[in-house]
N, C-alpha and C positions, 0 to 999 in steps of 0.2 A: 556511470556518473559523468557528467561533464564538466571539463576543467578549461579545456581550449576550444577559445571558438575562435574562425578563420575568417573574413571576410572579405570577398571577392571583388575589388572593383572601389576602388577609392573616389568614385565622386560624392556626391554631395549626400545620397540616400546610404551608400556604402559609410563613408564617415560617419554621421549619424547615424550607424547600425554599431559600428565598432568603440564609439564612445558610449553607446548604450551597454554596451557588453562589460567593458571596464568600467563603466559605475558601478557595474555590478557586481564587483570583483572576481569578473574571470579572466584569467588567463588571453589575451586578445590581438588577434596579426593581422593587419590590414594589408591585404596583394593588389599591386596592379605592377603593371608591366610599365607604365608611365610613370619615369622619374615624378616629371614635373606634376605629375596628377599629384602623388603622394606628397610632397613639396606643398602644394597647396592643402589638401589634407589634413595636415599637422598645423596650419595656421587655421581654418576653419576647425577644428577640435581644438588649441589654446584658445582662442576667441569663444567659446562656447560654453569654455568650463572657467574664464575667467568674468562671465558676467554670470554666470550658477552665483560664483565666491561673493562677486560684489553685492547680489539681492542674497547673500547670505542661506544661498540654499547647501551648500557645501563651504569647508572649511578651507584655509590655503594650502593647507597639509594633504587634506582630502585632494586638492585638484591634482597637485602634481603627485600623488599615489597613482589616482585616474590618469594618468598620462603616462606615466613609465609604467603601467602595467598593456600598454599598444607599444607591440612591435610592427614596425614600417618593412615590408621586404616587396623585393620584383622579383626575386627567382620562386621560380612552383615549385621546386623542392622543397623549398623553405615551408609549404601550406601546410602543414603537418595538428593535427585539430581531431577534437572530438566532434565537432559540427562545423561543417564548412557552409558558408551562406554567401551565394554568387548575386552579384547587385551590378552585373557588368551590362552590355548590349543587349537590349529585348529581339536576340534571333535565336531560333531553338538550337540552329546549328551549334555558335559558337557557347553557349551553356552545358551542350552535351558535349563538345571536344572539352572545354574545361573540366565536365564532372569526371568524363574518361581518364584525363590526363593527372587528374589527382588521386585519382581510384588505383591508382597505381604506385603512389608514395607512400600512401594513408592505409592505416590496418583496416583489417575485414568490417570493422563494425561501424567506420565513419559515416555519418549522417549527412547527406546533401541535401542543402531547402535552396530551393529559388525562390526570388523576389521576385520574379515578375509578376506585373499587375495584372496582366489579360493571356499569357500563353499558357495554353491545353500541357498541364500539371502529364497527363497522360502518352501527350507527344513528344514530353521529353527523355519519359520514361520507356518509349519503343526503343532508343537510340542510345542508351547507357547500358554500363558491362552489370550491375545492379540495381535494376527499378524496384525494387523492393524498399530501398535506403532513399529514394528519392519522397520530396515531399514537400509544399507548398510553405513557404512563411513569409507572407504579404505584408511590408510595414508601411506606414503611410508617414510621409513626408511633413514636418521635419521628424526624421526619427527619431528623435535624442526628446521630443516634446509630446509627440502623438499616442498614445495612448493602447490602440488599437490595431491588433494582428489579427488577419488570417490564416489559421491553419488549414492549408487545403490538401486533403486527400486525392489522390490519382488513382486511379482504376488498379494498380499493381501495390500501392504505401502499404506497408504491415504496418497493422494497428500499435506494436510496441513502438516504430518510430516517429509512426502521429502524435502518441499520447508522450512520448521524451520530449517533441518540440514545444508540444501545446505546455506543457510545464515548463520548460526551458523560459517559455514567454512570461509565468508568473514569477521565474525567478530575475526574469528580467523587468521586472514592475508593470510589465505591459498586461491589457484583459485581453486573454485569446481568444478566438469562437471560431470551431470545428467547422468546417464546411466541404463537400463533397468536390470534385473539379468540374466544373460547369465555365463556359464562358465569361467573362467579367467576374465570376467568384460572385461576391456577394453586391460589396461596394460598388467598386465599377460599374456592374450593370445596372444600378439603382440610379447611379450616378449622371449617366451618361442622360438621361433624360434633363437633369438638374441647367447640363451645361449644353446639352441640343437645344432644348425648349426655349431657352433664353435667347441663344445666337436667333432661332426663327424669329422671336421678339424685334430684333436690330435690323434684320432681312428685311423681315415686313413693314418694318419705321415707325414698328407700335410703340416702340419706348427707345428710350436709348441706352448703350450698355451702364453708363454710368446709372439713369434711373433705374434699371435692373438692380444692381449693388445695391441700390440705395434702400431698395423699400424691401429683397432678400433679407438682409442685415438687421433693418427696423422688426422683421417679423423671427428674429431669432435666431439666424445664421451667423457663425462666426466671420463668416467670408463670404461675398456675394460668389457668383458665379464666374463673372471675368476676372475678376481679382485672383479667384482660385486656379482659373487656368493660366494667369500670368505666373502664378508660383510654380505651378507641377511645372509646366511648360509646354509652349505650344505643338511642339514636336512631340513632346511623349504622349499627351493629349489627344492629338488627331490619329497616334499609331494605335491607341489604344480602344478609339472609336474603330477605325478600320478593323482591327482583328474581330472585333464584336459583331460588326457589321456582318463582315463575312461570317462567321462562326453563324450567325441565325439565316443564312443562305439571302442574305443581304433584303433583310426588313425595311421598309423605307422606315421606320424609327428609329432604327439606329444609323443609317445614312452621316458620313458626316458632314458637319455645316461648309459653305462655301468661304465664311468666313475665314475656319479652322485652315482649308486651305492655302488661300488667301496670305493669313501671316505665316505659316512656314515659307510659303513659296518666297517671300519678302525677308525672312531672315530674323521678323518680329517673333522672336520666343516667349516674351516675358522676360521677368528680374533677368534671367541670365547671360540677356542681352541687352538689356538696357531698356529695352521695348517692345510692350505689348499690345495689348488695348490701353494701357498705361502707359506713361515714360518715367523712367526709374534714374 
């Protein structure tokens, strides 16, 4: 049964996984190594849960219950959890030094899920002391609002850890859907078309990105396409095209746009920098 969950990596996807956890009332420690990450953290999680209170989705009692049930810590001893869930740098390396380095505080039966959005579930699994306990759970940004998990299985996940997470997900309000480890998982790679096809759009001077947004949105999209990748951000955007790219022995369809290069090389992330295809 699960009581404590850990979560790895205090930015913006990591917060929103660990506010989600304490709404739920579990048990919930939010790690990073970065004072000042966690520092910020804790003001993006009171901010989150004091506009819940104010459109009266939760009570005032309720929010700060939901807050003092997150502990804040930077020491990895401290990661001590039924389910740890890593939301830190998309490198296998540093995933698998984390998952070893906790596998060794944490008793036999702890559960590792990675967030990453596009890395081989399978290749992280060659390089941990238990690929058996490894296992995919993909949230999508903002976590605390989204709705939607991937539970992805890797070549080595035992079916009883698949099916604790994929529950875990409905005790966490989220709908899960099972999915094998493939390249982009499910989303991503569906996805990647969404916000390729558009950028050729702007290349080719058939519309412009704003007209994009504009008529996506008319036809039923919550978020156009550039809008969308000013929120993920342009950096995890183009890393996540890249790895897909490669993983299909570099398709020209999934190729990423020049664009995409373009504003990392420039610094233009989106929101979290001020400027995207947007200015914020």
């Amino acid at each position: 049964m699960v009581q404590t969950i850990c979560i790895c990596g205090a930015g913006t996807m990591g917060s929103g996984i660990a506010q989600v956890s304490a709404q739920n009332s579990f048990n919930t420690l939010l790690f990073d190594v970065n004072e000042a990450v966690l520092e910020k953290a804790k003001v993006a999680i009171q901010k989150n849960l004091s506009f819940l209170a104010k459109k009266g989705k939760i009570s005032a009692e309720e929010k700060e219950n939901i807050y003092q049930r997150i502990k804040f810590v930077n020491d990895p001893n401290d990661c001590l959890a039924d389910v740890i869930i890593e939301a830190i740098i998309e490198k296998i390396d540093a995933k698998v030094a984390l998952f070893n380095q906790l596998s060794e505080v944490n008793h036999a039966e702890v559960i590792f899920a990675t967030n990453t959005s596009s890395l081989s579930i399978a290749d992280i699994q060659k390089k941990v002391y238990h690929p058996e306990r490894v296992v995919g759970m993909h949230f999508f940004n903002p976590a605390y609002l989204m709705k939607l998990v991937e539970v992805v299985k890797g070549d080595q996940t035992s079916k009883g850890v698949a099916q604790t997470i994929y529950e875990l997900c409905k005790q966490m309000g989220k709908s899960p859907v099972m999915c094998k480890d493939a390249p982009g998982f499910i989303v991503n790679r569906i996805a990647r078309h969404y916000y390729l096809e558009a950028m050729k759009l702007v290349e080719q001077k058939i519309a412009t990105f704003e007209n994009v947004d504009q008529i996506m949105e008319a036809s039923g999209f919550k978020m156009g396409p550039f809008k969308l990748m000013d929120l993920i951000g342009m950096d995890i955007n183009l890393s996540v095209t890249q790895v897909i790219y490669e993983a299909f022995n570099n398709e020209e369809r999934f190729k990423p746009s020049h664009l995409q290069i373009e504003k990392v090389k420039k610094g233009e992330l989106g929101r979290k920098t001020g400027k995207g295809f947007y200015e914020y």
